[in-house]
C-alpha positions as CSV (number, residue, x, y, z in Angstrom):
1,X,93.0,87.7,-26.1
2,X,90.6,89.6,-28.9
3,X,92.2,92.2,-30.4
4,X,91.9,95.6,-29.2
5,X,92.0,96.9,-33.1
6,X,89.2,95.0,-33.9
7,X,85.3,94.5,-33.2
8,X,83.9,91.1,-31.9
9,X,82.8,89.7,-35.3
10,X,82.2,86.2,-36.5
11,X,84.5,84.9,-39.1
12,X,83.0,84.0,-42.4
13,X,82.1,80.4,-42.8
14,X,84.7,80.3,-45.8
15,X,87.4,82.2,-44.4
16,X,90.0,78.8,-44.8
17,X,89.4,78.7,-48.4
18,X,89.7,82.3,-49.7
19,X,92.7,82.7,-47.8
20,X,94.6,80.0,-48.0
21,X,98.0,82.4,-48.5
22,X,96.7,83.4,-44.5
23,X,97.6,79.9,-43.5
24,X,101.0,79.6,-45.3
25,X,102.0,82.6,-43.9
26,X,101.3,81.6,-40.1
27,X,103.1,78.2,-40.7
28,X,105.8,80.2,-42.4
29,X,106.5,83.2,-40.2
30,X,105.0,81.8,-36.8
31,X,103.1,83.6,-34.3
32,X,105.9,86.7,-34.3
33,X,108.3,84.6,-36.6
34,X,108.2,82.1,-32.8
35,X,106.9,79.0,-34.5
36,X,103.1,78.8,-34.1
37,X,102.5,76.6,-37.0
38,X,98.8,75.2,-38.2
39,X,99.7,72.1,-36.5
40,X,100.3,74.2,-32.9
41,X,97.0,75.9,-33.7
42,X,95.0,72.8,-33.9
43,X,96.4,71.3,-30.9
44,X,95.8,75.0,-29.1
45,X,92.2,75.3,-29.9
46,X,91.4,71.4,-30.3
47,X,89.5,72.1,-34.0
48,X,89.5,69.8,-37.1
49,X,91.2,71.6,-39.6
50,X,88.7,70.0,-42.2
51,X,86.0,72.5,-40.3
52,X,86.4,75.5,-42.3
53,X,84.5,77.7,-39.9
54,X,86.4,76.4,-36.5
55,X,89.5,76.9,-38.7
56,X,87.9,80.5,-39.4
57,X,87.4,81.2,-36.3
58,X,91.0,79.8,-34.8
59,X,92.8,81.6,-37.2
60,X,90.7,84.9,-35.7
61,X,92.0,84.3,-32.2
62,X,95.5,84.1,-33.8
63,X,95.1,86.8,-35.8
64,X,93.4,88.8,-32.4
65,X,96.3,87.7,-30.3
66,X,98.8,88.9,-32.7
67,X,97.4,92.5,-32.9
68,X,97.6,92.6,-29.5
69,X,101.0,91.9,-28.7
70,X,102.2,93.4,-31.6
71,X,100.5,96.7,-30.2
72,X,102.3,96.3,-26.6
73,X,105.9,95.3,-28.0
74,X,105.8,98.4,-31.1
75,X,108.4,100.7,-30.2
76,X,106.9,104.2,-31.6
77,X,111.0,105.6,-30.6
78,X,113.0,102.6,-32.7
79,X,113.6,103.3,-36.3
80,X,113.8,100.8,-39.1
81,X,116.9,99.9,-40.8
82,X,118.3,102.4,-43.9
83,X,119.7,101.5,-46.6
84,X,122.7,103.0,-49.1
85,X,121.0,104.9,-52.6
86,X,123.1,102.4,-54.5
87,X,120.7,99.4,-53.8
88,X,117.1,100.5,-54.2
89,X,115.3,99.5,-57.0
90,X,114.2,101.0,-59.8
91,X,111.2,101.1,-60.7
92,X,109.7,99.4,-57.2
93,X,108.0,96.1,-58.1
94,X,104.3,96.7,-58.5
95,X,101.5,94.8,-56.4
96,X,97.9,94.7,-56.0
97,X,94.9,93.1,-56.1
98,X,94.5,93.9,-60.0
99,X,97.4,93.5,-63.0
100,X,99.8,97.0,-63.2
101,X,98.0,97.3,-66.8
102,X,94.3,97.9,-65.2
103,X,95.7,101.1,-62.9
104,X,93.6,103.9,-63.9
105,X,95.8,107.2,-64.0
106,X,94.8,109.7,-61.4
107,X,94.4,113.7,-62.7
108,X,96.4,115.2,-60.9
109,X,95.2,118.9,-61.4
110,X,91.7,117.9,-60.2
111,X,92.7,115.8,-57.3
112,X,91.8,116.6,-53.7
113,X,92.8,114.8,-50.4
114,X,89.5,115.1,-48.0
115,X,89.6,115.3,-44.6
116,X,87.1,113.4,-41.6
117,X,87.0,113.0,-37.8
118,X,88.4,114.7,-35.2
119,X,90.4,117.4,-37.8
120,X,90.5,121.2,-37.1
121,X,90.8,122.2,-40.0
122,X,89.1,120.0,-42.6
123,X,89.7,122.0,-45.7
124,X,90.8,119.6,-48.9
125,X,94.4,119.9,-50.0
126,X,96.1,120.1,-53.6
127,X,98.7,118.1,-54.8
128,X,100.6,121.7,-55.5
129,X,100.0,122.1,-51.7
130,X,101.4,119.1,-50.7
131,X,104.1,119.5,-52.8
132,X,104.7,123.0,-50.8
133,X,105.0,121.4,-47.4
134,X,108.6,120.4,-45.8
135,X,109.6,116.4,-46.9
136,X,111.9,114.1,-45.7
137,X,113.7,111.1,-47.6
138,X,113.7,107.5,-46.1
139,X,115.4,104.3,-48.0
140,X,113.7,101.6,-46.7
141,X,112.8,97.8,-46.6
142,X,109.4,97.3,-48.3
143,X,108.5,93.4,-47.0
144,X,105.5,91.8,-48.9
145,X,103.5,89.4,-46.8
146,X,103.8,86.8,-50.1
147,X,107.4,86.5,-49.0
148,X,109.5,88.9,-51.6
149,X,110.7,92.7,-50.4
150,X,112.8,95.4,-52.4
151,X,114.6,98.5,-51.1
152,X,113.0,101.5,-51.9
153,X,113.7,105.5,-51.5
154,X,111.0,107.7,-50.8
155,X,109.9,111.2,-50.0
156,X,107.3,113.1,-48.6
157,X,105.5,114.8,-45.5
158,X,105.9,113.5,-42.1
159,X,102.3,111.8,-41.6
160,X,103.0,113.0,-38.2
161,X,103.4,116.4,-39.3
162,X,100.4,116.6,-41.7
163,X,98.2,115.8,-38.5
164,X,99.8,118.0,-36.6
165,X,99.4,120.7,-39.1
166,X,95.6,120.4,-39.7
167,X,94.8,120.0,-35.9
168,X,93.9,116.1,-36.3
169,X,93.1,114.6,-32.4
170,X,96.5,112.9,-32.0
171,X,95.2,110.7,-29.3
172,X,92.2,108.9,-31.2
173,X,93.0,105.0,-31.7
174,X,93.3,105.1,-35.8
175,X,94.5,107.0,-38.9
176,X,92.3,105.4,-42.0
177,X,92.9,105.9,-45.4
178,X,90.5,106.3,-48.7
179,X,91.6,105.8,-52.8
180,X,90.7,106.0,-55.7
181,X,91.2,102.6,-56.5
182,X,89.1,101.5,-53.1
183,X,91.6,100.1,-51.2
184,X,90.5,101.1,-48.1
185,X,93.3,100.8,-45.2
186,X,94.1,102.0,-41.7
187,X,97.0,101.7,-39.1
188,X,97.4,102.8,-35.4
189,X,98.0,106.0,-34.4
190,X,101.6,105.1,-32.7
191,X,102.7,104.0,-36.2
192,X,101.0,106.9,-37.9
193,X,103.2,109.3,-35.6
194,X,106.7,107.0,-35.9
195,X,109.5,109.1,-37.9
196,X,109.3,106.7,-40.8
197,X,105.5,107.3,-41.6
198,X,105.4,109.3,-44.5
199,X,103.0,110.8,-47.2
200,X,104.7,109.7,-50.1
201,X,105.0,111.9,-53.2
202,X,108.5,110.6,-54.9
203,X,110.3,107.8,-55.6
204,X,113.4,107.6,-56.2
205,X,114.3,111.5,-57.0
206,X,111.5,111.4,-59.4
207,X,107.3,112.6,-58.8
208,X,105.8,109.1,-58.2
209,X,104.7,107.0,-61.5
210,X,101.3,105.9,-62.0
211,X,101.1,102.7,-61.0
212,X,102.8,103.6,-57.6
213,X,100.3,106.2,-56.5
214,X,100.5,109.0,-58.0
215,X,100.0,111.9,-56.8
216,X,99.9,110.2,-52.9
217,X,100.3,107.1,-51.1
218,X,101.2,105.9,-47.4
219,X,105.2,104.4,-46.6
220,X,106.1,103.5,-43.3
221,X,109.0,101.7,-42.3
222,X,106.9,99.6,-39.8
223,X,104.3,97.6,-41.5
224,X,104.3,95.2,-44.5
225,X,103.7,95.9,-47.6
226,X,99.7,96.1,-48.1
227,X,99.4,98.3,-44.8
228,X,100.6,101.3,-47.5
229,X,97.6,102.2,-50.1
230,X,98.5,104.1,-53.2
231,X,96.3,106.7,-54.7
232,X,95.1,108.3,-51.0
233,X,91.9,110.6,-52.1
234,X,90.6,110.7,-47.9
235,X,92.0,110.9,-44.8
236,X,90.0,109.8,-41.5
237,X,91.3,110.3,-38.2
238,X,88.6,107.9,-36.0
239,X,88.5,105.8,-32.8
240,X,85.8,103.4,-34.4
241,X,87.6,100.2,-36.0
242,X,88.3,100.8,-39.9
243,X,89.4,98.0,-41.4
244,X,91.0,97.4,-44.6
245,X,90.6,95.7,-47.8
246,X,92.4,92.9,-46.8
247,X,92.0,92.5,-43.1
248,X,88.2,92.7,-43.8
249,X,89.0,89.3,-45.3
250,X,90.9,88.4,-42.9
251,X,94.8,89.1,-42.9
252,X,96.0,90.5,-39.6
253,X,95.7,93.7,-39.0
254,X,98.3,95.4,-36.8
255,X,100.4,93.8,-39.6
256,X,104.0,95.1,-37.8
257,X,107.8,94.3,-38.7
């Protein structure tokens, strides 16, 4: 079953060993935490795990699958656990594909949010007009696909609402994200509209730090942990495939909880 998220493409050749953390997670979490290990995967698709680009192209059809029932089981109604103020973390642990002391502060004064695709109005926003629109608070679980989460507390616009505000096509297939330290990123539209998507301007109380994503970053309850990129400069509203820093190099990419 390919993915409906995602182009026919073929894997690259060296997939297996640039993403070895890929494999650990299958064999730790299963096929939908079920128990499709490595092992399972061998014996499903008959390849020799020492073939890097069978592997590759196994781990595809896993990865396809996945997105696909992951799509037909999401529940765009159900809301994600919350959590009491007393137990979120402060500051949120910091991850990316760089060290916390390479982030490159973002002016704030002179940063715009752009606007593509299917949009009525595509006129670039400030951060002070953001700032203006109504927020709401969520306390959430933020789950890393390495294996740690933390409780965290943020605020901001509705994504739902944003959309909805600038006249974005509600009904196109994906909601993909620009920053300024190119991360690209991209999610469904069900999950862009769920309650718990939010354009994130605070943490905690306080305006969002630096190396957080100052002055605006994704936070939905309903993804892990690398589906939410920090320092959004572009939003595209498309129904051509996007892809994503990392699913580009081959993590799944409905990436659910």
């Amino acid at each position: 079953m390919r993915s409906p998220f995602r182009p026919r493409t073929v894997p690259d050749p060296g997939i297996l060993d640039d993403h070895r953390p890929l494999v650990r997670q299958i064999e730790r979490r299963g096929l939908l935490r079920g128990g499709l290990t490595l092992g399972a995967l061998t014996m499903l698709t008959g390849c020799d795990v020492t073939d890097t680009t069978a592997v590759g192209r196994a781990l595809r059809a896993v990865s396809d699958f996945n997105d696909g029932v992951q799509a037909a089981l999401f529940d765009p109604r159900k809301l994600a656990p919350e959590y009491p103020a007393s137990q979120v973390l402060k500051p949120p642990r910091f991850n990316a594909y760089y060290d916390v002391e390479d982030v490159k502060p973002i002016d704030g004064t002179a940063w715009r949010l752009e606007l593509a695709g299917p949009i009525s109005d595509k006129r670039p926003w400030t951060r002070r007009q953001i700032a203006e629109l109504p927020e709401r608070e969520i306390i959430i679980r933020h789950v890393c696909v390495e294996g740690w989460d933390y409780i965290g507390q943020w605020s901001g616009v509705p994504l739902r609402a944003f959309l909805e505000r600038v006249g974005a096509d509600l009904t196109a297939k994906y909601v993909a994200f620009k920053t300024a330290d190119n991360y690209p990123s991209s999610i469904d539209m069900p999950s862009a509209l769920h309650p718990q998507t939010l354009l994130a301007t605070r943490y905690a109380g306080a305006e969002l730090p630096d190396p957080y994503g100052y002055p605006l970053r994704l936070r939905t309850a309903v993804k892990l942990g690398f589906k939410n990129p920090k320092w959004i400069t572009a939003i595209e509203v498309t129904n051509t495939y996007p892809g994503g820093y990392w699913e580009n190099r081959g993590f799944n990419w409905f990436a659910g909880l």
